[in-house]
C-alpha positions in Angstrom: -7.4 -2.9 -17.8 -6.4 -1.8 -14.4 -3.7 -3.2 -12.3 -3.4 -6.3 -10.4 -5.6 -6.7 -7.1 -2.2 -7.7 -5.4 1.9 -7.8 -6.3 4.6 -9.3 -4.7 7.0 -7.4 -2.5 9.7 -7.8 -5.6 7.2 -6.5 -7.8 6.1 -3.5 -5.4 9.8 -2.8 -4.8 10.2 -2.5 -8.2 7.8 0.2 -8.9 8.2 2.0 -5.7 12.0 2.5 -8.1 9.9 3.7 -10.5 7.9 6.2 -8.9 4.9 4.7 -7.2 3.5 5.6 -4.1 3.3 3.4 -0.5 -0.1 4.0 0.6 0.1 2.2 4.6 -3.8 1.3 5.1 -2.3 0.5 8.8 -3.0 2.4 11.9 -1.0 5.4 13.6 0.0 3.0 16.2 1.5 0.3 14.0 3.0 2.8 11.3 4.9 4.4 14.5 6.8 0.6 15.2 7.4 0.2 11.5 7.0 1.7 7.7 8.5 1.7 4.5 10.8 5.1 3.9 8.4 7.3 2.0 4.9 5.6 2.8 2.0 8.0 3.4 0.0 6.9 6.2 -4.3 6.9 5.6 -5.9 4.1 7.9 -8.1 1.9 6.6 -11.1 3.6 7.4 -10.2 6.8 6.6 -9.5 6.4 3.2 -13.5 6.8 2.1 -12.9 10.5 3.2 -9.6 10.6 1.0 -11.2 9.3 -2.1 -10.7 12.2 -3.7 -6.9 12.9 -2.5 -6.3 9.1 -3.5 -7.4 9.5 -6.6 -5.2 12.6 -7.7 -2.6 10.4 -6.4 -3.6 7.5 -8.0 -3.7 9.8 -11.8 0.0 10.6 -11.3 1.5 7.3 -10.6 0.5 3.6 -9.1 -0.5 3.4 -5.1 1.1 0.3 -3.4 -0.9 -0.5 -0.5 0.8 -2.5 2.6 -0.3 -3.6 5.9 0.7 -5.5 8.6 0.2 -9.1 6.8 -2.0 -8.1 3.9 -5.2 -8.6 4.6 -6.4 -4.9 5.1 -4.7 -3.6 2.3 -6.1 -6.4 -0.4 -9.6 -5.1 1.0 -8.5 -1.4 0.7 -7.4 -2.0 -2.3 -10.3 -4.2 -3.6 -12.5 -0.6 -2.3 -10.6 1.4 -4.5 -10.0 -0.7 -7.7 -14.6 -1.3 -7.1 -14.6 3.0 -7.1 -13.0 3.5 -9.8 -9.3 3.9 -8.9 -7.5 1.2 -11.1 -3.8 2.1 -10.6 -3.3 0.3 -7.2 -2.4 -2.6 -6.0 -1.9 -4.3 -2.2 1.3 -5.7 -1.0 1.2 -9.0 -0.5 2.3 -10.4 2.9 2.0 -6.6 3.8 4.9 -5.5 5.7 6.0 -8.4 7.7 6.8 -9.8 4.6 8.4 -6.4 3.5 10.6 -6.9 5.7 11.6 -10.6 5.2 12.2 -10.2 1.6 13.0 -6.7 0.7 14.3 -4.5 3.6 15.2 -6.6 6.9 15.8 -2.8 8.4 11.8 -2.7 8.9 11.0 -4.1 11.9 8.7 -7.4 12.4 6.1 -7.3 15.0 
């Protein structure tokens, strides 16, 4: 059984402490105004082309997928679980809700 579609910020939070991975689905623009310390930016559609980077990834530890209110990522996320890659999950609320609940340092916008 693979991992749930979506988890909550708390729950995210808590596995980024325990060694999973921010994947930011947003784009180069938006991850410049805000990010999560440690994210790895792949835009939404360029992660077809990093299937296979993903999925190396994705065998070492779980892939936590934000953006900016969750709505790319859950899609992104849906695309990976549907090729195979289980051990991911989207933020939900993306980043703006991040922010609210976990680390008011990122900024809203």
């Amino acid at each position: 059984m693979g991992e749930p579609l979506e988890v909550t910020p708390q729950e995210a939070n808590t596995a980024l402490r325990g060694g999973a991975q921010i994947i930011d689905v947003r784009e180069p623009e938006e991850f410049a105004i805000s990010r999560i310390e440690g994210a790895t930016l792949i835009p939404m559609q360029s992660i077809p082309a990093e299937l296979p980077k993903l999925e190396a990834m994705a065998d070492e530890r779980k892939l936590l997928l934000p953006c900016h209110h969750a709505v790319r990522s859950l899609q992104a996320a849906a695309w990976l679980q549907n090729q195979g890659i289980e051990n991911c999950s989207s933020i939900a609320g993306g980043i703006d809700q991040w922010s609210q609940e976990i680390d008011p340092s990122v900024p809203r916008y």
